[in-house]
C-alpha positions in Angstrom: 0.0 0.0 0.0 1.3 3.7 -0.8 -0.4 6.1 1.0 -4.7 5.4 1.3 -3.7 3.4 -2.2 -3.9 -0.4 -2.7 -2.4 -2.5 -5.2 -2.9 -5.7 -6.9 -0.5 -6.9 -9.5 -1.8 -8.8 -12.6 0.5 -10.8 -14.5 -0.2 -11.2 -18.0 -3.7 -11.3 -19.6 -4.1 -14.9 -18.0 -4.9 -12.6 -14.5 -5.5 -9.2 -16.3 -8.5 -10.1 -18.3 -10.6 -12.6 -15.3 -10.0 -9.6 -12.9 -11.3 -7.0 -15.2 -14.6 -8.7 -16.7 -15.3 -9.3 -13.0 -15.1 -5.6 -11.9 -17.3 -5.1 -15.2 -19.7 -7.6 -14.2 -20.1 -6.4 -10.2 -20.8 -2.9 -11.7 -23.7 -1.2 -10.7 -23.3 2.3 -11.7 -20.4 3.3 -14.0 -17.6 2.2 -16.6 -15.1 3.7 -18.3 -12.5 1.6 -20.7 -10.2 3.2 -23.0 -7.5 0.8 -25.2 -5.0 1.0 -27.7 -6.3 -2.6 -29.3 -9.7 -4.0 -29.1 -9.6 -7.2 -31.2 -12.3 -9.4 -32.5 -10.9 -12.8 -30.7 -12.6 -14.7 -28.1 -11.2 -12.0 -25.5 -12.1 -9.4 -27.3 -15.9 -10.5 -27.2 -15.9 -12.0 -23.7 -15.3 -8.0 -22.9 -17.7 -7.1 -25.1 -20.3 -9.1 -23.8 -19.4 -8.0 -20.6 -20.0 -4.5 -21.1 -23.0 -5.0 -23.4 -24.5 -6.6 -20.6 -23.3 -3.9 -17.8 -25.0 -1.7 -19.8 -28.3 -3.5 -20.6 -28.7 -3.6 -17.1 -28.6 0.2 -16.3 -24.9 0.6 -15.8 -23.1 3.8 -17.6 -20.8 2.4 -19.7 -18.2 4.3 -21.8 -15.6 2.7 -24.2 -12.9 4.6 -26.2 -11.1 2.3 -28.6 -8.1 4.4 -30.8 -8.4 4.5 -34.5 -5.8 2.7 -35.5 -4.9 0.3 -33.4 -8.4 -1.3 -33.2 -8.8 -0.4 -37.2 -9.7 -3.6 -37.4 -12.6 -4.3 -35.2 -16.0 -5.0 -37.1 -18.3 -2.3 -37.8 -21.1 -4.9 -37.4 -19.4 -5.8 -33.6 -19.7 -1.8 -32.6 -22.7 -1.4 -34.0 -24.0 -4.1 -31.7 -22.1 -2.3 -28.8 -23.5 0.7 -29.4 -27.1 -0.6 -29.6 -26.6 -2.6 -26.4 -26.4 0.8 -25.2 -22.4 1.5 -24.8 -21.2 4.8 -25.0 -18.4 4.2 -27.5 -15.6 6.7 -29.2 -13.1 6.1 -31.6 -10.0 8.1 -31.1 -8.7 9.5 -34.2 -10.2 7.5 -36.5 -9.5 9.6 -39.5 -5.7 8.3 -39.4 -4.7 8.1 -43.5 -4.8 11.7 -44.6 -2.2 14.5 -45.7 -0.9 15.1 -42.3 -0.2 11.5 -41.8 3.7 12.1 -41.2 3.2 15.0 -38.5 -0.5 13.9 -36.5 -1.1 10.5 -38.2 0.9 8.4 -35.5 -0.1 10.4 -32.4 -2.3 7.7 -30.9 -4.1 7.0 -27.9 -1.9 4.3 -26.3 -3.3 3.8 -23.1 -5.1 1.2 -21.1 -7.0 2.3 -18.5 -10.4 1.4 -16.6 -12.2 3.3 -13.9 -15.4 0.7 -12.3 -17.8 2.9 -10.2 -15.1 4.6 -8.8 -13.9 2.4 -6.4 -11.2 0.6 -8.7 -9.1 1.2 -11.6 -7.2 -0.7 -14.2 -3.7 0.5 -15.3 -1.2 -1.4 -17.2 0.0 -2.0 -20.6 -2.3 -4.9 -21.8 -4.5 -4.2 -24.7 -7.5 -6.4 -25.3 -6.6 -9.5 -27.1 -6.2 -13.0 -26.9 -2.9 -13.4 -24.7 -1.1 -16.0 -26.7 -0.1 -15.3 -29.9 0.1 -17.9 -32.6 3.1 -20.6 -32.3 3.9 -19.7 -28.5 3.0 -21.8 -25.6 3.1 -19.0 -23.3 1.3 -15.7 -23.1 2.9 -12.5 -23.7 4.5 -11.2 -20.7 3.0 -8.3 -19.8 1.5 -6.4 -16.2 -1.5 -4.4 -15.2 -2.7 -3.2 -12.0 -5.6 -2.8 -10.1 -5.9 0.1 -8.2 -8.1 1.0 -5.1 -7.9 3.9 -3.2 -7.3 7.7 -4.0 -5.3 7.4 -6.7 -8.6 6.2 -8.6 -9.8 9.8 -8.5 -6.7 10.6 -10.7 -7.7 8.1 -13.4 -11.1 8.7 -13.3 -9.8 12.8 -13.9 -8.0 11.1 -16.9 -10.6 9.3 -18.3 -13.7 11.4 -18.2 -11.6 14.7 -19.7 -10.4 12.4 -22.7 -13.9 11.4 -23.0 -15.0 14.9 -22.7 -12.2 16.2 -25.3 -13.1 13.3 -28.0 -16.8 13.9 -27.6 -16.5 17.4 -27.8 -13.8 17.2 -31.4 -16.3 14.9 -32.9 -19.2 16.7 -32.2 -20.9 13.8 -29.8 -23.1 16.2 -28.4 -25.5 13.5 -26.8 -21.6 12.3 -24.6 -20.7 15.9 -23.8 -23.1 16.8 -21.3 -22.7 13.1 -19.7 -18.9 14.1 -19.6 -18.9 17.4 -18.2 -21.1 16.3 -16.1 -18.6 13.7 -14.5 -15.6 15.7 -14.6 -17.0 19.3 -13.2 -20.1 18.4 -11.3 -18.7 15.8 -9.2 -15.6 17.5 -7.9 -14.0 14.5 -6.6 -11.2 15.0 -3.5 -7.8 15.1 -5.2 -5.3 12.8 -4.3 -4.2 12.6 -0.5 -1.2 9.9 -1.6 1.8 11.8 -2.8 3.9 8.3 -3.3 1.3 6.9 -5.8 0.5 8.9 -9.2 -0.9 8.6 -12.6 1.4 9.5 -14.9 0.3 11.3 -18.1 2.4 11.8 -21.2 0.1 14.0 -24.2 1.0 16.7 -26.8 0.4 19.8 -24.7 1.6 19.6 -21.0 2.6 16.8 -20.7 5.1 15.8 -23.0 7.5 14.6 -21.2 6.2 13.8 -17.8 6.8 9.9 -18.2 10.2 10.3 -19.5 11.2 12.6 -16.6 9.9 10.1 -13.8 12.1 7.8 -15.0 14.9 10.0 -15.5 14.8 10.8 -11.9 14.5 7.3 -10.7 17.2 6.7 -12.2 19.4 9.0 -11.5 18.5 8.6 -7.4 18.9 4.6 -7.7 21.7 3.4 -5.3 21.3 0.2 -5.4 19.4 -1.6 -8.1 17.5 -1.3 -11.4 15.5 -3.4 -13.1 13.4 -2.2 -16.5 11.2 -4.2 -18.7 10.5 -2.9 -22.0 9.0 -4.2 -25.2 9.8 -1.6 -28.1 13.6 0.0 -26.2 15.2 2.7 -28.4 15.4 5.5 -25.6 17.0 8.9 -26.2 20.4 10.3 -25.5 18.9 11.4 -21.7 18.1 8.2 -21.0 20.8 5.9 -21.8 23.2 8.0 -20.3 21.6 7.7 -16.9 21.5 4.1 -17.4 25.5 4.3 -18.9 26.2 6.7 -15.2 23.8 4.6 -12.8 25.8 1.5 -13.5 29.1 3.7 -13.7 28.8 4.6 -9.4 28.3 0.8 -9.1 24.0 0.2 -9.3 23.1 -3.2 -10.4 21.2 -2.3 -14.1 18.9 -5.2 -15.6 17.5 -4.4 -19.0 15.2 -7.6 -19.9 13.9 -6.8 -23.3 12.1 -8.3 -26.5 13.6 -11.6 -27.7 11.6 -12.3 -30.4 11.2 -10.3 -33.9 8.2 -9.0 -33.4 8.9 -5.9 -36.0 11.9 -6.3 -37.6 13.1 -2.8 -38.1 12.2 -1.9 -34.7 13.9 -4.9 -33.1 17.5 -4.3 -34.7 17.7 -0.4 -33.9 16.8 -1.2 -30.7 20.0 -4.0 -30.8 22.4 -1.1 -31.9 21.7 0.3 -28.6 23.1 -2.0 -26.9 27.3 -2.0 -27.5 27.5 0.4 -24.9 25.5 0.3 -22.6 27.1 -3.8 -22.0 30.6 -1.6 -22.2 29.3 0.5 -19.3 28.1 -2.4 -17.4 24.4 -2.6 -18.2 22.9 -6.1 -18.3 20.9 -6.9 -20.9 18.8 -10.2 -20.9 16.5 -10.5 -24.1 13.1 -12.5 -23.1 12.8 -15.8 -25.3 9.3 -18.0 -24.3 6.9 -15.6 -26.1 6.3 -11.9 -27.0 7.5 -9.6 -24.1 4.8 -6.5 -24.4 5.5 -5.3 -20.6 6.7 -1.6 -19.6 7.4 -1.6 -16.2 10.3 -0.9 -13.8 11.4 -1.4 -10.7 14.2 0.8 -8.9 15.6 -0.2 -5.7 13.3 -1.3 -2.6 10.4 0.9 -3.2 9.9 2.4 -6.6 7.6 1.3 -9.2 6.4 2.0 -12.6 3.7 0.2 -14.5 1.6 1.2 -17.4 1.3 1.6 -20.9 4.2 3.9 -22.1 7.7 1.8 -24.2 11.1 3.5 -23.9 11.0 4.7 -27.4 10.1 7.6 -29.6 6.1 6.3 -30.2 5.6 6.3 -26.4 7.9 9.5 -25.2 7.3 12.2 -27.8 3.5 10.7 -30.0 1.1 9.0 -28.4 -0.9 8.9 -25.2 0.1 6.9 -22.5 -0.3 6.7 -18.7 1.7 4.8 -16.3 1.5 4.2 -12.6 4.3 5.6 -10.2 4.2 4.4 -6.9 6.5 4.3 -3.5 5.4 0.9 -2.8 7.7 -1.8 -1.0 5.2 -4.9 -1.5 4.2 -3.7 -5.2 8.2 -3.4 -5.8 8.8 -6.5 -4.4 6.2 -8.4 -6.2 7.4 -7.0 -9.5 10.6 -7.7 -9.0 10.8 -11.2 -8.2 8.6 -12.2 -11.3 11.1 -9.9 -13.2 14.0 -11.5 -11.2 12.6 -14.5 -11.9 12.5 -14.2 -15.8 15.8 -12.9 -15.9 16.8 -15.7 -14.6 15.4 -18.7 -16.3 13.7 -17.9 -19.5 15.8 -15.2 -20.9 19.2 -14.9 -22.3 22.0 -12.3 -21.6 24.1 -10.8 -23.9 27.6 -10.6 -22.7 30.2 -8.0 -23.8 32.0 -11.6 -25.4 28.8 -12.2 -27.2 27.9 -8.8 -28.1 31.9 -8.2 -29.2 31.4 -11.5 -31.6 28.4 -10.6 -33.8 29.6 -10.6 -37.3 30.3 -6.7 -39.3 26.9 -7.1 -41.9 25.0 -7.7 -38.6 26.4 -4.5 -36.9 25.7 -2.5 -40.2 22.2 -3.6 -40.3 21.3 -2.2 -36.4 23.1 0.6 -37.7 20.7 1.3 -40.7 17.8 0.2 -39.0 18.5 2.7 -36.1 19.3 5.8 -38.5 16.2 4.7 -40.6 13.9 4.6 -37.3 15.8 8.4 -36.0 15.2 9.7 -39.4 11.6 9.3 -39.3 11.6 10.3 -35.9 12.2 13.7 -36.3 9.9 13.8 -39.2 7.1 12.7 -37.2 8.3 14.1 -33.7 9.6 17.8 -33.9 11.1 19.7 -31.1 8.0 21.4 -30.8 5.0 19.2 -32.5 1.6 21.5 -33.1 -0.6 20.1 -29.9 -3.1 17.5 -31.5 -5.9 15.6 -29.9 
C-alpha cells in the first residue's frame, strides 16, 4: 500500500483479463474503458459481452477504442455495442490523410479502466487474446488494479479524454454526460503523494513519463531493473543508465527476444554496445512476445503502465503509467522480473555482443538511422498540440 492506495498486480492477460470482466460484471453504476487494441478474438468478445451486458442492465458504460490500433474491429461488432447501449468513441479515427507524417501516429496508447469509482485498471495490456500464434506461453505483460485515491486521478484522466473526443467529434449526446462527470462531481484530489498517474500527451505533458524515469534513475543506489518491449530511448536516457551503472548500481534491461517488428527490433539491438561496455545487463526475453513496460528501482519504486522507452511512447502518443513508493508492489514485481531474468531469458555478454559478425552491426546501424530519421519527421522539437 502507498499512502490510502492499494495495489494488486496482474500478470499477464491470464490474471488481467478474469479480474477486469469481474469488476465489469459487479458494476452497478459506471464504466469507463479506453484501449490502444480491441480485437475481435474470443477475449475481445468476452469484454464485449461484458460490457453490453453492464449496460443492458442500467450501468453507464463508456468505451474509447483508438483509431488505429483497433482499425480492425467490425463495424457490425460496434454497432451491436453501441445498440446494447455502450457509450463508444473512436479516437482518431480519420488516421490516413495528408498530415499523416506529422499527426497520423499520435495515438491513444493507453489502457486504463475506472469501475464505479472504487477501482481502476492501469497497465500496458491491450484487449486481445494473450497467446499469440506458435507460442505456448502468453505475452508477458502487467496491469494493476488500483483502489484507493489514486482512482480519483484516473477517473480525472478518463472522463476529460472522453469529454475532449466527444467534444472534437461533435458527440453532443456524450458531452453533457462528460462534463457532467468531470465538473459536477468534484471529486477530492489525491491525498497519496507516493502513488501517481502519470500522463504523457502533446500539450503539458510531453515529457512527464520520461522525466519520472529520469529521476528514478538517476536517485537509484542500489538496483534497477526495466522491462520494455519496443527499447530505443534517447540520449537522456541511456546516459543515466551508462552513469547509474558507472557509481556501481546493479542495471537489468530484460527486453524483447523475439522479432516482433523487424526494423524496430535491430535499432533497438544497436543500442546495446555500450551500454554492456558500461556495465548494463541486458537479458532478451525468449518464451513468447515480451509487451511489458514496467520498472522497478531499488526497494520501493515502481512503474507500470502503458508507455515503451521509445520515440512512439515518449514524444506521440498517449500513455499513462503508474508511479508508486510501494515496497510490496516493488517486491512483487521484482521477483517475477527477477525470476524471468533468470530462467527464460538470455543475456548478452560483452563476449557475445563483441562477436556478432560486421553485416550484422551495419544492419542495427541502418535500421536505427532509418527509425531516427523518421523520428524527427514525425516528432519535432515542438510538434503542433493534436488531440
Amino acid at each position: 500500500m502507498a499512502g490510502n492506495t492499494e495495489f494488486q498486480l496482474l500478470r499477464c492477460g491470464v490474471e488481467f483479463f478474469p479480474a477486469l470482466i469481474a469488476a465489469i460484471n459487479d458494476a452497478r453504476h459506471e464504466i469507463f474503458l479506453e484501449t490502444y487494441i480491441f480485437f475481435d478474438d474470443p477475449t475481445g468478445e468476452m469484454v464485449a459481452t461484458a460490457l453490453a451486458q453492464a449496460s443492458q442492465r442500467g450501468v453507464s458504460t463508456h468505451l474509447i477504442i483508438d483509431g488505429f490500433g483497433s482499425k480492425e474491429y467490425p463495424k457490425t461488432k460496434l454497432d451491436a455495442l453501441k445498440q446494447a447501449g455502450v457509450k463508444l468513441l473512436i479516437y482518431r479515427p480519420s488516421f490516413l490523410n495528408f498530415r499523416f507524417l506529422r499527426t497520423g501516429l499520435r495515438r491513444l496508447h493507453r489502457k486504463l479502466a475506472v469501475i464505479d469509482r472504487q477501482v481502476a485498471f492501469v497497465g500496458g495490456i491491450n484487449i486481445h487474446h494473450d497467446f499469440d500464434p506458435g507460442f505456448r506461453e502468453p505475452r508477458y505483460d502487467f496491469a494493476v488494479a488500483v483502489r484507493g485515491s489514486v482512482v480519483t486521478d484516473v477517473l480525472n484522466a478518463v472522463t476529460h479524454l472522453w469529454w475532449l473526443v466527444s467534444w472534437s467529434q461533435l458527440k453532443s449526446r456524450y458531452v453533457r454526460r462528460a462534463a457532467l462527470l468531470k465538473y459536477a462531481s468534484s471529486p477530492p484530489p489525491s491525498s497519496s503523494p507516493s502513488a501517481e498517474l502519470v500522463l504523457r500527451d502533446n500539450l503539458r505533458n510531453r515529457h512527464t513519463i520520461e522525466t519520472a524515469y529520469l529521476e528514478a534513475i538517476e536517485n537509484a543506489t542500489e538496483r534497477i531493473i526495466i522491462a520494455n518491449a519496443y527499447f530505443l530511448p534517447g540520449k537522456r536516457l541511456l546516459q543515466a543508465l551508462s552513469d547509474a551503472a558507472g557509481r556501481g548500481v546493479s542495471v537489468m534491461l530484460l527486453l524483447q527476444g523475439r522479432v516482433e517488428y523487424f526494423l524496430q527490433h535491430h535499432a533497438s539491438q544497436y543500442l546495446f554496445g555500450k551500454l554492456i561496455d558500461a556495465g548494463v545487463e541486458i537479458h532478451l526475453y525468449k518464451p513468447a512476445i515480451l509487451h511489458a513496460k514496467v520498472a522497478v528501482i531499488d526497494s520501493r519504486w515502481v512503474t507500470v503502465g502503458s508507455s515503451n522507452m521509445d520515440p512512439f511512447s515518449l514524444q506521440l502518443a498517449r500513455e499513462a503509467n503508474i508511479v508508486a513508493e510501494d515496497a510490496a508492489l516493488a517486491k512483487a514485481l521484482a521477483d517475477d522480473l527477477l525470476a524471468a531474468i533468470q530462467s527464460r531469458a538470455n543475456r548478452i555478454t560483452v563476449e557475445t555482443w563483441h562477436s556478432i559478425r560486421i553485416h550484422k552491426r551495419l544492419l542495427m546501424r541502418i535500421c536505427y538511422s532509418v527509425l531516427r530519421f523518421t523520428q524527427q519527421l514525425v516528432a519535432p522539437n515542438k510538434p503542433p498540440f493534436v488531440l
